[in-house]
N, C-alpha and C positions, 0 to 999 in steps of 0.2 A: 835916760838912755834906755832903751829897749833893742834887744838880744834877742832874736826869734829866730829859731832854729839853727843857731852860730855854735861855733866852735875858739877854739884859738887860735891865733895865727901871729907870727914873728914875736915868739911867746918871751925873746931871749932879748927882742927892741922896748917890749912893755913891760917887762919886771922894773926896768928902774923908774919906771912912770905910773905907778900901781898907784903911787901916793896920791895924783891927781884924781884919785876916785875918790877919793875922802867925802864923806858924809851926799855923795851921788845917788839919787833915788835910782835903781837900773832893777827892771825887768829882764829875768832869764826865763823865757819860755822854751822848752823841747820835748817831742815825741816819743814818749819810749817807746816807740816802734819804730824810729826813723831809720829809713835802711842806707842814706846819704852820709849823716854826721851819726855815729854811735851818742848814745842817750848819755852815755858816762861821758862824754866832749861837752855834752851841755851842762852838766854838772863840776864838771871843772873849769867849766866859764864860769859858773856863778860863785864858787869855790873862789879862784882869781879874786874877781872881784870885792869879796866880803872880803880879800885880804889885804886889797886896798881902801878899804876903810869904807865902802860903800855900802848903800841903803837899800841890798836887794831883795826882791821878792823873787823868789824862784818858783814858778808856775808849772810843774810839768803835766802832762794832757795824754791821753790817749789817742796814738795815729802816729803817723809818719812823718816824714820833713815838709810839711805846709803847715798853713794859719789856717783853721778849721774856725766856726765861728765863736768854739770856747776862747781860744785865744784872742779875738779880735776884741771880745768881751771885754776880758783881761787886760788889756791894753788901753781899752775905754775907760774903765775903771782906774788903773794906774794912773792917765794922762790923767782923768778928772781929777783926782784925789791930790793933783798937782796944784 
């Protein structure tokens, strides 16, 4: 699973479904500059996630809410190592 530039959303539908992240390789990539989703949004997505038991790598990058070409890297890298 790969999270680029996300946040959370129906935080109160996926808490009882957190468990089906169990041992899920996810990619949290965000911008601490991003003036769209606050950089602490993308940190409590990846947050979330390792507390469903997931395998995440949390990526964050300098720049805004886009994929600049570190992240796309990032995501090359992730999917290969797949």
């Amino acid at each position: 699973l790969a999270l680029l530039s996300s946040t959370r959303i129906a935080l109160a539908d996926w808490t009882p479904r957190a468990a089906a992240l169990t041992d899920l390789p996810v990619l949290v990539a965000h911008g601490t500059g991003d003036q769209e989703l606050a950089f602490h949004a993308g940190e409590l997505l990846a947050e979330f996630a390792r507390s469903g038991g997931a395998r995440v790598t949390w990526y964050p990058f300098d720049g805004g809410h886009g994929l600049p070409l570190v992240v796309w890297r990032s995501l090359r890298k992730f999917v290969l190592a797949l």
